[in-house]
N, C-alpha and C positions, 0 to 999 in steps of 0.2 A: 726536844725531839717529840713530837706526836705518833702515837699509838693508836692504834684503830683496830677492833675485833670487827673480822667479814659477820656481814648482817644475819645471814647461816653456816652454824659451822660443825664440826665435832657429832657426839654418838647421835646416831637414827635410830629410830623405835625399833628395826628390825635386830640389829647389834645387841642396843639394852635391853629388851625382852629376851635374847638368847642370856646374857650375862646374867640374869635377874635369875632366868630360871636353874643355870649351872650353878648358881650359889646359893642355892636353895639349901636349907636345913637339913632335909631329906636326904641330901647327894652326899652328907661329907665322910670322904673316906671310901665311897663307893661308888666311884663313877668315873670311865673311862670315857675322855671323849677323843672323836675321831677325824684328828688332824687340833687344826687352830679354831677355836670357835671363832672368835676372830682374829685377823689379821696387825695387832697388837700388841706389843710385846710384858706394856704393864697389866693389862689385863690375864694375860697369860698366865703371868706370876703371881695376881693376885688370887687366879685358880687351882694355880699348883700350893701355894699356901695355906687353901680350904679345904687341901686332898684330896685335888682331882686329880686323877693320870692323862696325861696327854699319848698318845700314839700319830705318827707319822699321817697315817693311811688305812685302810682296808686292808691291805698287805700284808699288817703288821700285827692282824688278828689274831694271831696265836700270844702275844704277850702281854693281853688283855687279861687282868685279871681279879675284877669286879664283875659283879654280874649286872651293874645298869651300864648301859653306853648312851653317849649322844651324839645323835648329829650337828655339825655346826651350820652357822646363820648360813653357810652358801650352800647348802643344802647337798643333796646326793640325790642317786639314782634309785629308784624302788629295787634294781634288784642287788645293790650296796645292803639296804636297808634289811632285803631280803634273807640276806647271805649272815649278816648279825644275828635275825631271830632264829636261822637254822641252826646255828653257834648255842641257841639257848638259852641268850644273853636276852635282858628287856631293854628296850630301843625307845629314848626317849629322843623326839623330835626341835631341834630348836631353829628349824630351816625357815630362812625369812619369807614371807607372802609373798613379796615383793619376786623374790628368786624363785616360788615354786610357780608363779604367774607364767613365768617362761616356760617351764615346763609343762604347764600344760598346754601355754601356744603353742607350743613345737610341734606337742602331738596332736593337736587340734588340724596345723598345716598338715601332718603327715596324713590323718584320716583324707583332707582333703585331696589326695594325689600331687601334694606337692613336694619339690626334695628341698630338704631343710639344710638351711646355711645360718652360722650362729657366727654372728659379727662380735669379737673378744679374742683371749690368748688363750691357745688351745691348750697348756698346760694348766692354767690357772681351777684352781680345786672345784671354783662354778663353771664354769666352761665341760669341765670334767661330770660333773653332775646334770648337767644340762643333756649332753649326747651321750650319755648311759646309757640309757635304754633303746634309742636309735640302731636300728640293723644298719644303715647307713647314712653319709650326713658329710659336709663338709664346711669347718672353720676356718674364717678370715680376718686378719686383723690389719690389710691395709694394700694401697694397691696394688704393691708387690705379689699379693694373692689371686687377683681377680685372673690371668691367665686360668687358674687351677678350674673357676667354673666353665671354664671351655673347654678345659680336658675331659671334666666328668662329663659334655655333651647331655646336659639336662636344661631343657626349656623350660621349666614350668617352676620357679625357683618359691620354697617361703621361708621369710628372713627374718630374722631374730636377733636380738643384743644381751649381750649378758649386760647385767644391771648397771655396771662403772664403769662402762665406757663414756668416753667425749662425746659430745652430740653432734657437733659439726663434723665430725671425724663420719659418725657414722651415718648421716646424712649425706654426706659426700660421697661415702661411699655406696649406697644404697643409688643416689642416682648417677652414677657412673654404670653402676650393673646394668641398671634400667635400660640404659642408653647400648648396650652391648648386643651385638646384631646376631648373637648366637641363643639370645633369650628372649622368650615370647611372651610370659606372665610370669610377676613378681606381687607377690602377696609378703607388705612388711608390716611389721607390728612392732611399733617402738618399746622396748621390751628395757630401755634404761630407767631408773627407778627415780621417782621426784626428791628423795633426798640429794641423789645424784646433782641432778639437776639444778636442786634451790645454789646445792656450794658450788657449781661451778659458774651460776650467773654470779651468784655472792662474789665472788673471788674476781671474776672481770669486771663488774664493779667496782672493787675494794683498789684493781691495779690500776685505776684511771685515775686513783689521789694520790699512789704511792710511788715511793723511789726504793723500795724494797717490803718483800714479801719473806715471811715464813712461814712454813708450810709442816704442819705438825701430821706425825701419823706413822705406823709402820712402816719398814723399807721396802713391806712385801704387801703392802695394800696396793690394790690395782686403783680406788677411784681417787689415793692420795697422789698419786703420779698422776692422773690427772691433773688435780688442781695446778701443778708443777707445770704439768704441759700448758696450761692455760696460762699463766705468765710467762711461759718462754715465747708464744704467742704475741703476748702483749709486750713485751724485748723488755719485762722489770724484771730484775735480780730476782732469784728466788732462793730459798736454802729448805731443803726436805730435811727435818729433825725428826728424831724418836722421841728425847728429851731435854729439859733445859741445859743440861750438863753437856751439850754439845754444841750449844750456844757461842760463837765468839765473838769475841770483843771487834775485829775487825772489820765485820760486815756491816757495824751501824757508823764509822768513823766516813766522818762528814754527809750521812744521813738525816732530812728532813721529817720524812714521815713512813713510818714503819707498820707496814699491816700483817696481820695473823689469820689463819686462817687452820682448819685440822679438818682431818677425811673424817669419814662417817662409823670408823673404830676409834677413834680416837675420845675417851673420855676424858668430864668436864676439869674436872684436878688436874690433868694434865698440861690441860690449855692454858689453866690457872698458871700454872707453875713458870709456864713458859712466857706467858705475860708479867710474872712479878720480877721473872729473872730481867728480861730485856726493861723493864722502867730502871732495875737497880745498875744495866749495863750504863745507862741514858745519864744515872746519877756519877758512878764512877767515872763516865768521861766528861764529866762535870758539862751535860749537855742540858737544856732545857725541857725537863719531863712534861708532858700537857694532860689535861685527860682523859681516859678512855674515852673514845669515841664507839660506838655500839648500835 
């Protein structure tokens, strides 16, 4: 059985500069951060066992009780940020470029007299930091949506992506607005991030050799459901895992070539792991291991 790692895969600079800096020397024992810095479960752990606190939300401010907090890589709203230093608390920032990029497009469009539409899931904690400070705004994440910009009766639309979204998807949808006879001017600014991007060509690539895919990364990472969505696309098996240990033996039985691939929280050990598990799956079904292909 041939193994093949996507040509881009796993942490982006914005994730490991947040990680990097929450593990800093400085922080241990005294640092609440606010929410998931990322959307990973071993990294999480790896933060809780350096004595960091994790909290839900903004919300959940009263059970904060270190005097440093941080923001995580999907950033927040300035007046999230605001609402910490009036708490007292020192605010350190580990919001990726990448994500504060959209934010100041947003409000770049809003200066311009445009009404801001941010293409993503309106719950998701960037989405949430993105229209924070927006008096108003409205979010869509697929066509089922697009009636809503005819309700709010606004011609002059500017459009935005939170970072992990599909390209196609929001391309698609970007010119379907266009084309809608209730809007006059659309100002977009592709606002999905190029790590985004490199994994999800990597990954459609990777599914033109393979007869199954794994697909490494949190269950609550938005751009690891992507890569997912992108071989269900391309009609190859796919399996979204957190870790090896979820790995089974049935998904490589009578498998030729098995590709790997992990969203953009996803660290490198992890990838590791899940690569040595599936060569020793390849060995136990006494299959022919080839190798790595990179």
């Amino acid at each position: 059985m041939k193994v093949s790692l996507a040509s881009a895969l796993g942490t982006c600079f914005g994730v490991q500069d947040a990680i990097n800096l929450a593990m800093g020397p400085e922080f241990h024992s005294d640092l609440t951060i606010i929410g998931q810095l990322v959307h990973n479960p071993q990294v999480n752990e790896s933060l809780k066992n350096n004595g960091v606190d994790l909290i839900q939300g903004i919300e959940d401010i009263s059970k904060i009780k270190t005097k440093k907090v941080m923001i995580t890589a999907h950033g927040a709203a300035d007046k999230t940020k605001q609402k910490l230093i009036d708490a007292g608390l020192i605010v350190y920032d580990a919001s990726c470029p990448l994500v504060m990029r959209v934010h100041k497009t947003i409000k770049s469009l809003v200066d311009k007299e445009y009404f801001p539409v941010v293409i993503g899931q309106k719950d998701h904690v960037e989405v949430k930091g993105i229209v924070g400070d927006l008096d108003d705004f409205l979010v869509i994440n697929g066509e089922s949506d697009l009636e809503k910009i005819r309700e709010r009766g606004k011609r002059k639309l500017g459009i935005v992506s939170q970072t992990t979204q599909q390209v196609d998807k929001v391309e698609s949808l970007v010119k379907k607005i266009r084309e809608m006879d209730c809007v006059d001017d659309v100002a977009f600014v592709n606002t999905i991030c190029q790590p985004t991007r490199d994994r999800q060509i990597a990954v459609w690539e990777l599914a033109e050799q393979v007869d199954l895919m794994i697909v490494i990364g949190g269950f609550n990472s938005s751009n690891t459901k992507k890569l997912v969505q992108v071989c269900d696309e391309k009609n190859i098996e796919a399996h979204h895992i957190e870790s090896s240990t979820q790995l089974q033996h049935s998904w490589f039985k009578g498998k030729e070539h098995v590709g790997i691939t992990a969203g953009t929280s996803t660290p490198e050990n992890v990838i590791n792991e899940v690569h040595q598990e599936i060569l020793k799956i390849a060995k136990d079904m006494k299959l022919k291991s080839e190798p790595v292909v990179s």
